[in-house]
N, C-alpha and C positions, 0 to 999 in steps of 0.2 A: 665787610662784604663788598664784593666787586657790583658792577650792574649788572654780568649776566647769571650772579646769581640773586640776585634780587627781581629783575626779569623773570627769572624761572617760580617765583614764589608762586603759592595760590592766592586770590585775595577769598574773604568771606563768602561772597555770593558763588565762588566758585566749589568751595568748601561745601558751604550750604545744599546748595545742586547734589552733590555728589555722595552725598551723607549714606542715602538708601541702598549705592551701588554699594558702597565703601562695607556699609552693615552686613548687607545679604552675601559680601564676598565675590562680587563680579568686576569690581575696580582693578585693573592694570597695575601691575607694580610699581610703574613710575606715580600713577594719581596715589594711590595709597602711602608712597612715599612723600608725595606734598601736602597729604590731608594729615599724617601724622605731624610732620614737621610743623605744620600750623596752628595744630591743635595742639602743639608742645609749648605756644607762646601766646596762643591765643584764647583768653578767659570767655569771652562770649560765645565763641563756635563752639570750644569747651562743653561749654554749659546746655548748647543744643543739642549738640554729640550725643552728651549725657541722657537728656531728655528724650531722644531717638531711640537711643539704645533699648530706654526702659521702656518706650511705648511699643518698640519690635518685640523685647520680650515677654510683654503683657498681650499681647493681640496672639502670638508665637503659643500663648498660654491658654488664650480664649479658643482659638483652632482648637485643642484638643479638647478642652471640655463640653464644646457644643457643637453637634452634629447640624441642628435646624440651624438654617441661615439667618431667621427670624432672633433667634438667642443668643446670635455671634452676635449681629447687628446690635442689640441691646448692651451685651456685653462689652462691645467696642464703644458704643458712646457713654457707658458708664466709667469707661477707664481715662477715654478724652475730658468728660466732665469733672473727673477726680484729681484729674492734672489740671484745672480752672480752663478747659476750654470750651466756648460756647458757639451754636451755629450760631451764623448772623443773623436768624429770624427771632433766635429765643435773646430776653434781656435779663 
């Protein structure tokens, strides 16, 4: 690979930024072309990709089954807590 295509790569944090445009379908065909490429070689972004994905279509799933905001809300932190995530305040 020459430099200016190595220049042109995406690195991680750039990948990472980009994930929610990339998911929702609002990314550029050139970013979606470097977020693919990256994610074709790259096992960690990989794995957050993955992660995203499922958490967009878990939330994408809680929208429809609950109308009160109060039950989305639950529902969404039941799905972040089920993927091992915790606020900062809870240990």
């Amino acid at each position: 690979m020459d430099s200016t295509q190595s220049d042109a790569r995406l690195d991680c944090g750039e990948v990472v930024r980009s994930l929610w445009e990339y998911l929702d379908g609002r990314a550029s065909g050139a970013l979606v072309g470097g977020i693919d490429e990256h994610l074709a070689w790259c096992e960690g972004c990989r794995a957050h990709f993955e992660f995203e994905r499922r958490l967009v279509r878990a939330l994408a799933g809680l929208r429809r089954q609950h109308s009160d905001p109060a039950r989305l809300r639950e529902g969404v932190l039941d799905v972040l807590h089920a993927a091992g995530l915790r606020p900062h305040n809870e240990s």
